[in-house]
N, C-alpha and C positions, 0 to 999 in steps of 0.2 A: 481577642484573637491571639492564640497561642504561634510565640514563632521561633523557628528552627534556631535556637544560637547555642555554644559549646564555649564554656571557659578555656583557656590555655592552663595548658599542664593540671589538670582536674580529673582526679581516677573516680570522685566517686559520680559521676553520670550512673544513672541508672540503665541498663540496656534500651527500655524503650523512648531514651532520653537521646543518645547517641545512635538509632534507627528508631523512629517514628514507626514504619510498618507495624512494629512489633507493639504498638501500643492501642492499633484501633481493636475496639471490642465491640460487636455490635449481637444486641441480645434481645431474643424475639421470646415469647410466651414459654417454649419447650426447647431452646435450642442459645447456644452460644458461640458464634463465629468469630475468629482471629486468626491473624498470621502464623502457620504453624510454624513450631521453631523444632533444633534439632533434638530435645530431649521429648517433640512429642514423637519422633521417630515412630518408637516399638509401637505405639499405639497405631497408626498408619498402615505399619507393614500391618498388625493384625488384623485393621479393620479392610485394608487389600487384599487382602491372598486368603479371605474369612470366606469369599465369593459375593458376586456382585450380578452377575447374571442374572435375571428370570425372563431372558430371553431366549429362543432356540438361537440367534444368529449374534455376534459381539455390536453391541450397538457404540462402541468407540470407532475414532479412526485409526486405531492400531489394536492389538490382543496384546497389550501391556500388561491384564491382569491374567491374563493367562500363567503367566510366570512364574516361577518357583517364589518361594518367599526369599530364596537366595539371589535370584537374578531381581528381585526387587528393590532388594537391600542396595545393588549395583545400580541398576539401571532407574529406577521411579527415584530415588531421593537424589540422585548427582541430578534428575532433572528439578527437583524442589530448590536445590541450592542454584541450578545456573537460572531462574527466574529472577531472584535477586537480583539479577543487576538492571531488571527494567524498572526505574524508580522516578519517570516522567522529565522534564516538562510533557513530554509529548509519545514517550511510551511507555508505557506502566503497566506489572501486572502484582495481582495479588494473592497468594496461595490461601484459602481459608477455611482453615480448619472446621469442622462444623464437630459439636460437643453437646451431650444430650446432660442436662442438667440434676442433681441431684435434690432432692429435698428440701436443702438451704438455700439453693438457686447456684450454687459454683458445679462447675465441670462433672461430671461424671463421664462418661465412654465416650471416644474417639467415632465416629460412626461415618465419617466420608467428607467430601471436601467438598469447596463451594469457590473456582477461579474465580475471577474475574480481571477483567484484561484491558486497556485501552489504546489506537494508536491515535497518530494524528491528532490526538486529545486537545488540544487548546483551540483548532480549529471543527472537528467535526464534534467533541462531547459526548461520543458514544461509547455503550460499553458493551461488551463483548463476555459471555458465562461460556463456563462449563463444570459441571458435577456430577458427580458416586457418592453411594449410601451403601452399605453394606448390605445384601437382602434378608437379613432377617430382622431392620429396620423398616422396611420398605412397606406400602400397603396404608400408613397411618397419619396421610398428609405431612410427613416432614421434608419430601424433596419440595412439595409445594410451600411449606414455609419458610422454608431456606434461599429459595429463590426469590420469595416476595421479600424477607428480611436484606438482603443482597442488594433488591433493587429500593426498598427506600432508603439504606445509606446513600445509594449511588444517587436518586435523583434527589432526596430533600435536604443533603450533607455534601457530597462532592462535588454537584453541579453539573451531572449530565442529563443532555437532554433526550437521548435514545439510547434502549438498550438493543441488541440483537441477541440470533442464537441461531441453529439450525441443529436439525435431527433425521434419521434417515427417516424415510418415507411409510414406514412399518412399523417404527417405533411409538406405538401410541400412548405410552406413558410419561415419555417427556412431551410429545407433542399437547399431550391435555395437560398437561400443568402450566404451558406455554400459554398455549389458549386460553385457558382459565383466567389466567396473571394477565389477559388482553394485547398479548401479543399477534397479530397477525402475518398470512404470510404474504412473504414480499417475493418470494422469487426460488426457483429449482437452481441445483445445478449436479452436474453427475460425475460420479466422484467413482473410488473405486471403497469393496470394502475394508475391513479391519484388514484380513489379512494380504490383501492386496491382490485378489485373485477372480473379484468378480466385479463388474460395475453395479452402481448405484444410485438412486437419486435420492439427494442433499433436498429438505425443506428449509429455507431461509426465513427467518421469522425477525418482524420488528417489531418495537412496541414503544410510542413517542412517549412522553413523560404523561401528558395529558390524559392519554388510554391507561396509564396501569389503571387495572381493578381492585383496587388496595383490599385487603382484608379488613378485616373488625376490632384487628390490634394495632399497636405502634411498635416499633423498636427503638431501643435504648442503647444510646451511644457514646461510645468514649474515646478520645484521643484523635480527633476526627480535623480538628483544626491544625493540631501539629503534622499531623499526616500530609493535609493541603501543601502547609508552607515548605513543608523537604520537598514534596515532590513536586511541586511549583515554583521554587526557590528563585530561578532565573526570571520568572515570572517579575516577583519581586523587585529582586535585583535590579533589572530593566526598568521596572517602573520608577525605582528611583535614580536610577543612573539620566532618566528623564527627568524626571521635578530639578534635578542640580544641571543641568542642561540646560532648563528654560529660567532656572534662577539667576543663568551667567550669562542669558542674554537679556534679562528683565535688566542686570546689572549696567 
């Protein structure tokens, strides 16, 4: 078990050494997810403002991508960087890259991202998605394996026991890859749309660890223990701030 410790006055840590985020790699058949960092910026913005629709209606809860590649460069990455600071015990989110692979199995194109999110984590275990593909990736089962690859880090590497999701009510393309992945639904609620101008109903969808419907592959994962212990750190901590507790009344 890898754990989070830092020499004093030591420059040469590795970046994903001095943030763990930046070290989990988790890689499925066609696809390679991780923390995006700021040098994949350009790749982002292009795989953003490339277009993402093949819907008549925005199926976010905002028209983010609507936006110039200028108001993206402002607005979408100052929100990549304020995610940052959620890094658990009990809130955590993940920004994750999703990378179509070349030949040798390393990165080739930026093609959309893969959140995932948790609150309450140490008591409820759940995790919470959201993702974009570019559409002229789209059509070829990669949002469906991006999201299965997603969720076996999260239940057979992190430790949660439910994922969630929801999607509006029309949207049939996420809602079948939900489904597929044995997500069910749990519950409506009415929401307004993207641009905030007409109401809507929200599909709430759950899917216990025991229902996923895994696919026929595995994913391959890296940096996954040190990730635990940063963002569980306290976890830790407490536990032993306990054992020398119960030492000094054994004492």
């Amino acid at each position: 078990m890898s754990e989070f410790h830092l020499n004093a006055d030591d420059p040469t840590h590795t970046l994903d050494q001095v943030w763990p985020p930046f070290g989990l790699l988790i890689e499925s058949p066609r696809l390679i997810l991780r923390q995006i960092r700021e040098t994949d910026f350009p790749g982002y913005l292009a795989a953003a403002s490339s277009g993402i629709m093949r819907t008549a209606r925005n199926s976010f809860a905002s028209p983010w991508d609507e936006n110039s590649p200028e108001k993206m460069a402002k607005n979408s990455l100052t929100w990549l960087w304020s995610r940052r600071a959620s890094i658990g015990p009990d809130s955590w989110y993940l920004m994750l890259a999703v990378f179509t692979k070349d030949e040798d199995g390393g990165e080739r194109q930026l093609i959309g991202m893969q959140d995932v999110w948790g609150q309450k984590w140490r008591v409820l275990r759940t995790v919470n998605s959201g993702s974009w593909m570019r559409s002229d990736h789209q059509g070829r089962g990669l949002g469906k394996e991006m999201r299965a690859a997603m969720l076996m880090w999260a239940f057979d590497h992190f430790g949660a026991e439910y994922a969630e999701s929801g999607a509006y009510d029309w949207n049939e393309a996420s809602l079948g890859v939900s489904k597929s992945l044995g997500y069910f639904q749990s519950g409506t609620t009415r929401v307004t749309d993207a641009h905030g101008k007409q109401p809507e109903w929200e599909i709430q969808l759950r899917l216990p660890k025991n229902d996923f419907l895994r696919p026929s592959w595995t994913v391959q994962v890296q940096g996954n223990d040190l990730l635990k212990d940063f963002m569980l750190l306290s976890d830790r901590h407490l536990s032993e701030a306990n054992d020398e507790e119960n030492d000094d009344d054994a004492g």
